[in-house]
NUMIMAR-30014 format. One record per residue (C-alpha): residue in one letter; residue number from 1; x, y, z negated. Coordinates in nm, 4 decimals. Each point is the difference from the previous one (the first is absolute). Layout:
BEGIN
 aa   i        u        v        w
  A NUM        X        Y        Z
...
***
This chain:
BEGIN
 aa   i        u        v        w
  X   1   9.6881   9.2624 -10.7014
  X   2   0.0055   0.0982  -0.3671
  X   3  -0.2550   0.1681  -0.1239
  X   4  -0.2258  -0.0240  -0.2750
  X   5  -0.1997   0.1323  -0.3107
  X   6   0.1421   0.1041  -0.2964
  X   7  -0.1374   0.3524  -0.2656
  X   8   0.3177   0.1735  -0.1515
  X   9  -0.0787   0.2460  -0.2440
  X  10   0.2204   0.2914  -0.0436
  X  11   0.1758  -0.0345  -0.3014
  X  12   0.2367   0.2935  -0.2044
  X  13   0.3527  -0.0496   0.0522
  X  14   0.1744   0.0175  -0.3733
  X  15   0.3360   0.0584   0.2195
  X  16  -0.0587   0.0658   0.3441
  X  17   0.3929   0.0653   0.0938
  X  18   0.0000  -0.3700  -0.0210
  X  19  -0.2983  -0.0672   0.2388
  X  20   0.2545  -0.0357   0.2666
  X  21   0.1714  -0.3084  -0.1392
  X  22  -0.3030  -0.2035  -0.1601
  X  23  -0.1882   0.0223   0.3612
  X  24   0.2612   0.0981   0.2421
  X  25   0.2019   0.2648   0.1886
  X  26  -0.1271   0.3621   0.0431
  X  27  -0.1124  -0.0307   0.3755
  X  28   0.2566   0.1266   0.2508
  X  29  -0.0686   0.2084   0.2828
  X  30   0.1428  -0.0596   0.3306
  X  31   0.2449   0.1741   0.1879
  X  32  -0.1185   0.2175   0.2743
  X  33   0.1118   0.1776   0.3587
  X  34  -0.1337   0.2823   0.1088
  X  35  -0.0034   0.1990   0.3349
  X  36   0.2319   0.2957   0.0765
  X  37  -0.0515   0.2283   0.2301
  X  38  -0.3216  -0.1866   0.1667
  X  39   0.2066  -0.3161   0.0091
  X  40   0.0314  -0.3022  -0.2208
  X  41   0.2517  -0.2612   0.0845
  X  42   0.0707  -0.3022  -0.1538
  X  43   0.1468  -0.3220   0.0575
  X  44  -0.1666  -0.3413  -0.1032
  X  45   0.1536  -0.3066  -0.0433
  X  46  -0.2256  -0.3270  -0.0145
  X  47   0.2281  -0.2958  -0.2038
  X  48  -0.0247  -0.2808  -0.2263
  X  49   0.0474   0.0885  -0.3198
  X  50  -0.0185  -0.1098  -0.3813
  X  51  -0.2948   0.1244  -0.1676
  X  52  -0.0540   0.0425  -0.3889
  X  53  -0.3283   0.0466  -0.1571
  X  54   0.0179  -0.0183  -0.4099
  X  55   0.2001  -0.3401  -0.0339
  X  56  -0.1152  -0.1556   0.3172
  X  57   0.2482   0.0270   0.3289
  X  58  -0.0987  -0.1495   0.2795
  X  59   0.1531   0.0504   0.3770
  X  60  -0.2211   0.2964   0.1942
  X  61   0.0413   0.2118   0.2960
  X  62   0.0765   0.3721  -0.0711
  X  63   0.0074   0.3406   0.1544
  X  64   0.3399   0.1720  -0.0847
  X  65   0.0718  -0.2750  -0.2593
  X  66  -0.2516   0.1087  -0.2214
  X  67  -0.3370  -0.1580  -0.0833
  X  68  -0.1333   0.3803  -0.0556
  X  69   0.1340   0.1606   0.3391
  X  70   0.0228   0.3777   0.0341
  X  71  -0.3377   0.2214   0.0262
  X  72   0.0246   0.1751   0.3090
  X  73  -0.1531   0.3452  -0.0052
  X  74  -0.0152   0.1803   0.2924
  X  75  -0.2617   0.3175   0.0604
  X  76  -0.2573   0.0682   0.2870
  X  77   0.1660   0.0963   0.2843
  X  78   0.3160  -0.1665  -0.0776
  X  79   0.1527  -0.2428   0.1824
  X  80   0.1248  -0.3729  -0.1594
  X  81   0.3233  -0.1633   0.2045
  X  82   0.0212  -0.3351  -0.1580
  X  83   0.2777  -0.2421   0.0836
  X  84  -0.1439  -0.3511  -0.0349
  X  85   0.3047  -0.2914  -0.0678
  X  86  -0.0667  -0.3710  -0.0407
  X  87   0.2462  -0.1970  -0.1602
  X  88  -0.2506  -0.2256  -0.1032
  X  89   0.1137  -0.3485   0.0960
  X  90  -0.2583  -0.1578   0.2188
  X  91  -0.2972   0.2152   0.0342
  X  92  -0.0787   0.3202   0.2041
  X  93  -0.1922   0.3024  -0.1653
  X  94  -0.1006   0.3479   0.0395
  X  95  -0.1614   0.2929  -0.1836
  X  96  -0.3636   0.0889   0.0124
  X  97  -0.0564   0.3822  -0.2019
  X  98  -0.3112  -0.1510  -0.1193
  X  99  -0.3143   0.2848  -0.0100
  X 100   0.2129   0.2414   0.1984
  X 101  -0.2292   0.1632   0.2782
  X 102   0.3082   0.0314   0.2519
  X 103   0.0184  -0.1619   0.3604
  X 104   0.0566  -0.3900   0.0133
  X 105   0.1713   0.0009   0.3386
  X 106   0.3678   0.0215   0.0954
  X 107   0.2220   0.0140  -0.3238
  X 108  -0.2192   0.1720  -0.2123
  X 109  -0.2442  -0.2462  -0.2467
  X 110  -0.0117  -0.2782   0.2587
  X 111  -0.0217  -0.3343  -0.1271
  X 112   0.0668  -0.1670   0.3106
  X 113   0.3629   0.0433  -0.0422
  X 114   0.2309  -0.2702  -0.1417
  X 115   0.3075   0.0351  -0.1097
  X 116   0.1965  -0.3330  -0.0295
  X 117   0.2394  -0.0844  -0.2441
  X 118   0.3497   0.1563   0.0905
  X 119  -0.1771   0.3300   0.1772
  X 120  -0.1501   0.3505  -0.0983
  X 121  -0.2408   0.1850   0.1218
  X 122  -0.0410   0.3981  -0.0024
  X 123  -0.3090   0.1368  -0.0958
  X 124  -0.1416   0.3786   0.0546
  X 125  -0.3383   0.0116  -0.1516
  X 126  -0.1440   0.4067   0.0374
  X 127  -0.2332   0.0617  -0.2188
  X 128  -0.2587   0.2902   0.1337
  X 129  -0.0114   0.3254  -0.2055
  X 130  -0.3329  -0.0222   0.0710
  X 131  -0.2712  -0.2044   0.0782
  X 132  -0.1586  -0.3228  -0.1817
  X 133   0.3467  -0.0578  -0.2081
  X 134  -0.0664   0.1018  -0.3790
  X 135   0.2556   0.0380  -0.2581
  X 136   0.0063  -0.3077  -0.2614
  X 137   0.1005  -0.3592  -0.0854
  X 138   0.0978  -0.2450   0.2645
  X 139   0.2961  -0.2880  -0.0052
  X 140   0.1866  -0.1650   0.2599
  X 141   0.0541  -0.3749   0.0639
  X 142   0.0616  -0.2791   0.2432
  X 143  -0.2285  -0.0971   0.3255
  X 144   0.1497  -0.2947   0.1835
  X 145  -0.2477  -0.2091   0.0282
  X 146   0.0142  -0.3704  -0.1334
  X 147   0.2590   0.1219  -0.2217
  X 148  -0.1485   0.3079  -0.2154
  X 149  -0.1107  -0.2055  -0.3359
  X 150   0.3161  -0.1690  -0.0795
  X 151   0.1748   0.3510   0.0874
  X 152  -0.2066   0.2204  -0.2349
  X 153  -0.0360  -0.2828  -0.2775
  X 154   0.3754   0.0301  -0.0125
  X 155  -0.0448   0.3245  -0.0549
  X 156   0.0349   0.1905   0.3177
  X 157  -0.2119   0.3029  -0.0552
  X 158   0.0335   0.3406  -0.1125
  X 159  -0.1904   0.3596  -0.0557
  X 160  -0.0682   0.2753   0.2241
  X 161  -0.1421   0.3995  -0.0627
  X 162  -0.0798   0.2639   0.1790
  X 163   0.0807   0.2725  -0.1947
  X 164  -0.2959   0.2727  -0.0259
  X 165  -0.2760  -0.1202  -0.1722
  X 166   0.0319   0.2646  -0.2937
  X 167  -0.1191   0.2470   0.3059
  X 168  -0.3732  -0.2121   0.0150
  X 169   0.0314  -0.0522  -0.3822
  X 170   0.1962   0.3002  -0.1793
  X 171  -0.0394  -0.1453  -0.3620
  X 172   0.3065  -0.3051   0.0605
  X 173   0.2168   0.2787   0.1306
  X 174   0.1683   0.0185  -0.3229
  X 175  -0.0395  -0.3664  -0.1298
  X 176   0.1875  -0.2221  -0.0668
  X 177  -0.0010  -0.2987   0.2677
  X 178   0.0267  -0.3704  -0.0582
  X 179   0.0111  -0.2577   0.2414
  X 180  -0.1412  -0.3774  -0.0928
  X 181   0.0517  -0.1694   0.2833
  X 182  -0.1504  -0.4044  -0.0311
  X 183   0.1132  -0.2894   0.1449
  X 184  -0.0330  -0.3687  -0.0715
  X 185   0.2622  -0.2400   0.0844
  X 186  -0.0341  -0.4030   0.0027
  X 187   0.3183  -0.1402  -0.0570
  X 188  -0.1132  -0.3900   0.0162
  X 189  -0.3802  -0.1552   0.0053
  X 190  -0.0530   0.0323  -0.3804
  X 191   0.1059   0.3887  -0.0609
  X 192  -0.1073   0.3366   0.0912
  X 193   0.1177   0.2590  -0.1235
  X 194  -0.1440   0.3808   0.0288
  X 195   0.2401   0.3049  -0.0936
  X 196  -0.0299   0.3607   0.0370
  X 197   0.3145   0.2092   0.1424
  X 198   0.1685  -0.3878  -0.0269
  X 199  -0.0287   0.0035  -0.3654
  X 200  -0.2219  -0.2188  -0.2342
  X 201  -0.2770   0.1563  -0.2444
  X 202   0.1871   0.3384  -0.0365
  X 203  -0.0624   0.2718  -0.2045
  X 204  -0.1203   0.3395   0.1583
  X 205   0.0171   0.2666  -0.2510
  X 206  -0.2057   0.2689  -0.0485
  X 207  -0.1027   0.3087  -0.2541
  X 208  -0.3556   0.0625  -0.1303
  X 209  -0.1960   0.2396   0.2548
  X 210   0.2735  -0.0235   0.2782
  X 211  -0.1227  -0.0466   0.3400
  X 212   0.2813  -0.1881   0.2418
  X 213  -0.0946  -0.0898   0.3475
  X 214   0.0261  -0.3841   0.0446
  X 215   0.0177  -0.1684   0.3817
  X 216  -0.0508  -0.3044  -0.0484
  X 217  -0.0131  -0.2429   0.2816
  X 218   0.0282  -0.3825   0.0828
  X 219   0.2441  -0.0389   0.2208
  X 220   0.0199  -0.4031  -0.0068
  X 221  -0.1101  -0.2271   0.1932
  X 222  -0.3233  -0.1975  -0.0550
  X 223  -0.0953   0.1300  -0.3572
  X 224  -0.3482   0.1003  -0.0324
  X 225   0.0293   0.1896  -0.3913
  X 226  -0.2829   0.1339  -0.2112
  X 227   0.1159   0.1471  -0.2766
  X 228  -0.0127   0.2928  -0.2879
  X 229   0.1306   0.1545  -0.2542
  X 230  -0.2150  -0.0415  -0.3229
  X 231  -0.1368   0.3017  -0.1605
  X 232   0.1832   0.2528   0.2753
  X 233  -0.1681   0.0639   0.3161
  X 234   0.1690   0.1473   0.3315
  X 235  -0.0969   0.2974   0.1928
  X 236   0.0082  -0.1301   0.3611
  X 237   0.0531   0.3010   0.2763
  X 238   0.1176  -0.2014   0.2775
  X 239  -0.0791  -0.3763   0.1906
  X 240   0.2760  -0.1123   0.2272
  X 241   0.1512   0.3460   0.0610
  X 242  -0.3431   0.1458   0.0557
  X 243  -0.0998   0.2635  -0.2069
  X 244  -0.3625   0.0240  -0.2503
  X 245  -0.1811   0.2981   0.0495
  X 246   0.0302   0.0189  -0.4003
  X 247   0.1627  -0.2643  -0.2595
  X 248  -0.1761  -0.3113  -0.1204
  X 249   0.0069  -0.1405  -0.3405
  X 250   0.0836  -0.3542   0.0021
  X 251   0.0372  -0.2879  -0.2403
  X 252   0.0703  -0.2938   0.2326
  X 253   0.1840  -0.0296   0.3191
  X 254  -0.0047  -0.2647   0.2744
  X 255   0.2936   0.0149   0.2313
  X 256   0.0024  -0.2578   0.2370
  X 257   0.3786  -0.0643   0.1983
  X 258   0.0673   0.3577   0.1460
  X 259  -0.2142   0.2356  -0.1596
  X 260   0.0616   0.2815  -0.2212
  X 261  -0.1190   0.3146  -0.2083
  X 262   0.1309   0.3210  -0.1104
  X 263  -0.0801   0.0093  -0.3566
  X 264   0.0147   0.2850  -0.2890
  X 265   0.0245  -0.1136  -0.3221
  X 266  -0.0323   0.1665  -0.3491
  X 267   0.1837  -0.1227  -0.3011
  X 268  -0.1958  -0.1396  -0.2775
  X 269  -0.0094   0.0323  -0.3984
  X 270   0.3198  -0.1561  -0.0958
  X 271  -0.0109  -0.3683   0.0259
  X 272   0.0659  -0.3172   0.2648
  X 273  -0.1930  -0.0663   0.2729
  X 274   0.0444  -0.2888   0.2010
  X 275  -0.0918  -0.0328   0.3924
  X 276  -0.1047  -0.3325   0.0796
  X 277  -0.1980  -0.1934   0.2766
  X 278  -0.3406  -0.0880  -0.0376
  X 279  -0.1226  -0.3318   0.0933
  X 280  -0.1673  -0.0271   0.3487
  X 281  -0.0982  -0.3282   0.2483
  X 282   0.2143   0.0482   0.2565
  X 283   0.0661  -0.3243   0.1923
  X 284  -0.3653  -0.1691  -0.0841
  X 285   0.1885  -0.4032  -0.0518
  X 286   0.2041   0.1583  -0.2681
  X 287  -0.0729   0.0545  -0.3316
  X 288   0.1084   0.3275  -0.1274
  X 289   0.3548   0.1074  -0.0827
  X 290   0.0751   0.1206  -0.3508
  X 291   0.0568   0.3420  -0.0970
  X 292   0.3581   0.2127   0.0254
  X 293   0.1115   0.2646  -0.1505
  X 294   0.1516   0.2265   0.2917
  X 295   0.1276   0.2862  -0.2583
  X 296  -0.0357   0.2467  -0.3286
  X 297  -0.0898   0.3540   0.0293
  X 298   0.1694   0.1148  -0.3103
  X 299  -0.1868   0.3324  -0.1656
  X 300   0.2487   0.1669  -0.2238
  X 301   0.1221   0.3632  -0.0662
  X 302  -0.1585   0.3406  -0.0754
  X 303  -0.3391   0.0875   0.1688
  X 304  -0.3514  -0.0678  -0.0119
  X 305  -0.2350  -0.2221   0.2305
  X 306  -0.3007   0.2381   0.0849
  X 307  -0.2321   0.0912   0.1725
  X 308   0.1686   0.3229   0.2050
  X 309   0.1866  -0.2381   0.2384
  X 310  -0.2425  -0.2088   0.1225
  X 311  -0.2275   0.2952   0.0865
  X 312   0.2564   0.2117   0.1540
  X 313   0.0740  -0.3728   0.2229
  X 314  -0.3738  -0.0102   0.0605
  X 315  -0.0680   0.3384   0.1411
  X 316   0.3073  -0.0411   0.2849
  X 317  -0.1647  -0.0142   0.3531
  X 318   0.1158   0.0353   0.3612
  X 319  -0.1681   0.3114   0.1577
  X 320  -0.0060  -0.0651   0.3268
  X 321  -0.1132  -0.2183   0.2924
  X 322   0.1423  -0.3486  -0.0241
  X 323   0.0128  -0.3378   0.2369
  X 324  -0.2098  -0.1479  -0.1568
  X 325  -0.2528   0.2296   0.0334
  X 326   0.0574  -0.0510   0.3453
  X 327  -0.0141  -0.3949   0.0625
  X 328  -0.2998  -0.0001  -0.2194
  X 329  -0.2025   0.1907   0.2608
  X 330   0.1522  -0.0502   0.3270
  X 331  -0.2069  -0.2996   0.2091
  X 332   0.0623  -0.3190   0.0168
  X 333   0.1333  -0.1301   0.3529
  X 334   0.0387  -0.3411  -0.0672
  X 335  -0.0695  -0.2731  -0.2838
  X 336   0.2040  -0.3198   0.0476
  X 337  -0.0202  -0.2534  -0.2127
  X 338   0.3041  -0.2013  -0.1672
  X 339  -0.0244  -0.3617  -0.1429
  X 340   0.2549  -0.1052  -0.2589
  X 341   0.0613  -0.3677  -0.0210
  X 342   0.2442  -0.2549  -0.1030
  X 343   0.0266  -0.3623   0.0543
  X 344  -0.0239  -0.2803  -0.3113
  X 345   0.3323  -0.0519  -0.0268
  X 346   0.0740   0.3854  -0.0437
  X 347   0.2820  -0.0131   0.2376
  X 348  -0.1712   0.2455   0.2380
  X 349  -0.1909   0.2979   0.0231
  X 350  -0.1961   0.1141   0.2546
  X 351  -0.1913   0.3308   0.1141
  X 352  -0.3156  -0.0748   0.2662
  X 353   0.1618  -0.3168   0.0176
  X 354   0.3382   0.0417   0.1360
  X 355   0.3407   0.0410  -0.1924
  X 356   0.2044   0.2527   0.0698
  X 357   0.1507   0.0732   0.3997
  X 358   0.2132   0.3160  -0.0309
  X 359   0.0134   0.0330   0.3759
  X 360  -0.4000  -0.0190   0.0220
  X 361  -0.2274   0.2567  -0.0903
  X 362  -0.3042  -0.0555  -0.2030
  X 363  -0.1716   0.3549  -0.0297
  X 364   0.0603   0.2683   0.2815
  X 365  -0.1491   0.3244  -0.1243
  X 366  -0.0113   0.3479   0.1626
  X 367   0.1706   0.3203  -0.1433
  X 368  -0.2293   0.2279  -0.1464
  X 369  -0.2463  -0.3007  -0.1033
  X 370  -0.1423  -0.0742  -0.3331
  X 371  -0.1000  -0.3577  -0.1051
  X 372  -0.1507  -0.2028  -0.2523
  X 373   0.1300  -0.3156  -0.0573
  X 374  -0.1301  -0.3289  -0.2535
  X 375   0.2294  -0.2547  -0.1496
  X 376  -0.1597  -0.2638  -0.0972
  X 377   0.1930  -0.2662  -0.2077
  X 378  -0.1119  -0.3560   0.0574
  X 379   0.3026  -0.0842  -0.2560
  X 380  -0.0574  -0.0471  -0.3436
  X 381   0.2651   0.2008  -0.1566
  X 382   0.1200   0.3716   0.0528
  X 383   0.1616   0.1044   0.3472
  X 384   0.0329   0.3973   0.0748
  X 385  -0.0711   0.1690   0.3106
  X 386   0.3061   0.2439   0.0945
  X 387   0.0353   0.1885   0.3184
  X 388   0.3164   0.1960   0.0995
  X 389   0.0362   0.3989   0.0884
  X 390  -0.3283   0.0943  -0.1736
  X 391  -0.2080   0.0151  -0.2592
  X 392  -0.3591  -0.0924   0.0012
  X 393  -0.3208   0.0495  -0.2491
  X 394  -0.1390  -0.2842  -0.1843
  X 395  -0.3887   0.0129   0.0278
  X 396  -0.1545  -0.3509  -0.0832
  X 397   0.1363  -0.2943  -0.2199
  X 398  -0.2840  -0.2704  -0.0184
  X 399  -0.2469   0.2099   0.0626
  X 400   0.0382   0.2252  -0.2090
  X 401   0.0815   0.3861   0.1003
  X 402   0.3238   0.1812  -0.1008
  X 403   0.0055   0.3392  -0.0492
  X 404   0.4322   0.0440   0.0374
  X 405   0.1416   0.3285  -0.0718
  X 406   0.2820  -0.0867   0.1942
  X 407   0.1588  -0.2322   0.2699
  X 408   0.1613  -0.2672   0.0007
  X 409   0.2424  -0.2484   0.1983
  X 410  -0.0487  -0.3228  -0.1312
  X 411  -0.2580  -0.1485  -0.2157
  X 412  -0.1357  -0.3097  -0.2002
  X 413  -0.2157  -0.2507   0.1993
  X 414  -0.2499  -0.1891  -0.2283
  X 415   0.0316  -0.3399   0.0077
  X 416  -0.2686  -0.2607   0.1300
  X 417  -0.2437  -0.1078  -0.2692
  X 418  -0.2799  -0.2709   0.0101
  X 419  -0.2367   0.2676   0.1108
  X 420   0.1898   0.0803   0.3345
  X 421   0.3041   0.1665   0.0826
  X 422   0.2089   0.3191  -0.1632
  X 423  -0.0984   0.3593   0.3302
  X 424   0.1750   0.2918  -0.0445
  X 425  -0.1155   0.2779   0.2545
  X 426   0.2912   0.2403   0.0457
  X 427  -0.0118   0.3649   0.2762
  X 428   0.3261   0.0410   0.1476
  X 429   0.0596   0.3334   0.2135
  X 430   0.2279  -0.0692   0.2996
  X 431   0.0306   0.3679   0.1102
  X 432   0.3445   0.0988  -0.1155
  X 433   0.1789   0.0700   0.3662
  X 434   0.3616  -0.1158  -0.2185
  X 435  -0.1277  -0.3876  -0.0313
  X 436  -0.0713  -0.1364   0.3679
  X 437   0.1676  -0.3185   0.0925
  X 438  -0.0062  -0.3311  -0.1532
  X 439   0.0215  -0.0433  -0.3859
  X 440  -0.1961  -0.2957  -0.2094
  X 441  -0.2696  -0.0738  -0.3141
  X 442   0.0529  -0.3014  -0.2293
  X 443  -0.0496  -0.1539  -0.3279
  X 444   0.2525   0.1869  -0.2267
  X 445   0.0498  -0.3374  -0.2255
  X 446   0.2677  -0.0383   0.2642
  X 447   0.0534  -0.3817  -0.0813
  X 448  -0.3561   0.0074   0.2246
  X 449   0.1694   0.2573   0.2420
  X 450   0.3104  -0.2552   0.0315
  X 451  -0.2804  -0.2920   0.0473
  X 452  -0.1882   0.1772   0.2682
  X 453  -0.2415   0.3020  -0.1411
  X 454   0.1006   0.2852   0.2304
  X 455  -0.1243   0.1312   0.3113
  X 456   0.1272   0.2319   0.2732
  X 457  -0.2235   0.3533   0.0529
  X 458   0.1600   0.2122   0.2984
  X 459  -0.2099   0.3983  -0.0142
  X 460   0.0569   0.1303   0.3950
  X 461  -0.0375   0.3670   0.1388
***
């Protein structure tokens, strides 16, 4: 990956209606499709395509044509009818509604489906109107196994919202949203490239003392990202679709492959400010990539950068009981332990031992049970534990306590060092009656999905 350490200071624009063309384009938003009467439809097309990022083109696969796909936006309660074609030439695929706490069975968010090339598949995912489903940020991609890295890394990936979330946090009601949706792509051995919204270092524009509500989510397919945005800090009130009790102030972000935040932000004094990634050890026999520039946050109009925003961010809270109030003290039925490992030659990756066997099952867990469960990464580089249909609450990375404010579905591993390996200790509540049946957990750098890292958990009645 590309990542790095760099320190940009802000700098005063003399003409900042020019910012656009001395970094690069004003960052686009993508198109959208929302529900109607409780029902979203849409129709998906999986293809080869041509793919353009800044003056590199390279062949990719593509969702509609378009290396940024539609955001699909339905609400709770609705109902999503999604019409799945491959005309891809040699492959089969599917969609997973990645975070989505909806049933995996049938032809709902079941990723034991796979369409071959010259077929379509109809999906009808219900979403409850209740229950553990929460307004916020989620995306959709592919899930056919052996096949899901070279799928997404030609760009086969797109957004996903459920619309409500100014009901648990009033104050984005009336902001204005932007989408920066990441992805890497690796068009030959020597070049990756990372873009936001399938552009290259654009410039998101905003006035002095305005707050906009950013989602920003990686939605590629091995990237593990740290990044920030010098002198401006984020206002975090949501992990993975799962809501804070209150926002965060943040300065630096680590998103490994699938995770994401709901962000406010609040303009600056006039001036540039340039996100970039900050330098991290990643894969332990390589030395570390250099810095990129991802994009400028342009600063520029009438207003004034105070104080009165960030207070009236800070004092938003969700009155109310929440889930995770609930995972954090129901008891723990079980505590199974999972072993990441690879072989030498990195050409396969293994959980307890054992690739993946989509027609075994690893974990059987009973509805209505709570359990703890440790990753621990013999590897020395970053995986991610990910588990479909639910979230779960981080409590332990290396020994040391977490105190999360809010759930998550899928989350950095540490690597292995010289002084043993990288645990994380995760609580995942199995006692939504919607998700029985057989769904799976994996490494989210799907390259070590593809290679093996995935499991089969079935929840019974």
């Amino acid at each position: 990956m590309r990542s790095g350490t760099a320190i940009f200071a802000p700098t005063v624009l003399p003409q900042v209606a020019h910012a656009a063309t001395r970094f690069g384009e004003p960052l686009i938003q993508p198109s959208q499709i929302g529900s109607a009467n409780g029902l979203l439809k849409a129709t998906i097309t999986a293809a080869p395509g041509r793919v353009q990022l800044g003056d590199l083109a390279f062949s990719g696969y593509l969702y509609n044509g378009a290396y940024l796909p539609p955001v699909l936006r339905p609400r709770l309660g609705d109902t999503m009818r999604i019409t799945l074609k491959n005309d891809l030439a040699d492959d089969p695929t599917n969609l997973h509604y990645h975070g989505m706490a909806v049933s995996p069975q049938g032809n709902s968010d079941n990723v034991f489906i796979h369409v071959h090339p010259g077929h379509q598949f109809d999906y009808e995912v219900r979403i409850p109107a209740a229950g553990r489903q929460r307004p916020g940020l989620f995306w959709y991609h592919p899930h056919a196994h052996g096949v899901v890295a070279k799928q997404m890394l030609g760009g086969m990936s797109g957004g996903l919202v459920v619309d409500g979330f100014e009901n648990l946090f009033p104050i984005v009601r009336d902001l204005p949203e932007r989408f920066l949706l990441i992805k890497h792509a690796e068009p030959d051995d020597d070049t990756e490239i990372i873009s936001i919204n399938g552009q290259l270092n654009p410039v998101v524009q905003i006035r002095p003392g305005e707050m906009q509500f950013w989602r920003i989510a990686n939605i590629g397919a091995t990237l593990f990202i740290k990044f920030q945005i010098e002198g401006m800090p984020l206002y975090v009130v949501a992990t993975d679709g799962h809501p804070r009790s209150q926002p965060g102030k943040t300065t630096e972000f680590f998103l490994g492959p699938g995770q994401r935040i709901d962000t406010i932000a609040i303009g600056p004094p006039v001036g540039e400010y340039i996100m970039r990634t900050i330098s991290f050890k990643n894969e332990a026999w390589k030395e570390r990539a250099p810095p990129q520039q991802l994009a400028v946050i342009v600063s520029d109009g009438s207003g004034s950068a105070g104080l009165d925003a960030e207070t009236e961010i800070l004092a938003q809270r969700i009155v109310g009981p929440r889930w995770i109030d609930e995972v954090r003290s129901t008891p723990i039925a079980g505590r199974p332990t999972l072993e990441y490992s690879g072989t030498p030659d990195r050409r396969v990756f293994m959980i307890n031992g054992r690739v993946t066997d989509e027609n075994r099952v690893d974990q059987t867990v009973k509805l209505g049970d709570t359990e703890e469960w440790t990753v621990v990464n013999t590897d020395q580089q970053y995986h991610s534990f990910h588990i479909h249909q639910t979230g779960f609450l981080v409590t332990d990375v290396n020994s040391v306590p977490q105190n999360e404010d809010s759930l998550r579905d899928t989350f950095s591993v540490p690597p292995a060092t010289d002084e043993g390996p990288g645990v994380l200790k995760v609580v995942i509540p199995f006692t939504d009656p919607v998700i029985v049946g057989r769904f799976v957990y994996h490494c989210h750098a799907v390259d070590h999905e593809d290679k093996g890292m995935m499991a089969v958990v079935e929840v019974v009645e």
